[in-house]
C-alpha positions in Angstrom: 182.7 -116.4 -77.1 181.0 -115.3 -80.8 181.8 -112.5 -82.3 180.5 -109.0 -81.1 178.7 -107.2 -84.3 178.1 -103.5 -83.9 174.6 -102.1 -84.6 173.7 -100.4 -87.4 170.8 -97.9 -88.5 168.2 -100.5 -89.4 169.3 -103.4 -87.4 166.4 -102.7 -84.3 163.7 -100.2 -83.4 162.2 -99.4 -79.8 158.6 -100.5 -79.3 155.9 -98.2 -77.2 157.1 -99.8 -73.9 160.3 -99.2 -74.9 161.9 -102.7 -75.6 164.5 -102.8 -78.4 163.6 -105.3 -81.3 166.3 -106.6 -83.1 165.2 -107.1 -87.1 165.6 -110.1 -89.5 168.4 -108.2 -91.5 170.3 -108.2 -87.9 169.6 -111.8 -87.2 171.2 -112.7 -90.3 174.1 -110.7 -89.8 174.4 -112.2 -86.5 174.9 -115.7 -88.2 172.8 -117.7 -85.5 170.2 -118.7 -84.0 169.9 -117.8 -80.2 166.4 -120.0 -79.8 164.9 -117.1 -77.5 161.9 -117.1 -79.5 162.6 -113.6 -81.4 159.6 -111.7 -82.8 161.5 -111.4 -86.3 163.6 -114.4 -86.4 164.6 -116.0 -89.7 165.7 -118.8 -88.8 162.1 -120.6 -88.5 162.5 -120.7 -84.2 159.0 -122.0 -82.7 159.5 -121.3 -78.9 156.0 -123.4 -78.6 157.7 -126.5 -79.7 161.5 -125.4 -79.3 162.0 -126.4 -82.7 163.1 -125.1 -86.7 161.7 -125.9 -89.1 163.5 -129.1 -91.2 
């Protein structure tokens, strides 16, 4: 099981239709990449070839 990481001020925000968007700065944190296809992932993720970059 990984590690639970508490949220922090700055670590999402709630669109219009009232999703909540987790942020690069929390992504890092996190430590890894889940491959879900994350609007602000910084890892490189491309769901439309389910690859990162090299």
């Amino acid at each position: 099981m990984r590690e639970h990481i508490p949220l922090e001020e700055g670590d999402y925000y709630w669109t219009p239709e009232g999703y909540r968007v987790f942020t690069a700065r929390y992504l890092l944190k996190r430590g890894y990449c889940c491959e879900s296809g994350c609007r602000h992932c910084p890892y490189g993720f491309d769901p439309r070839t389910q690859r990162r970059p090299k």
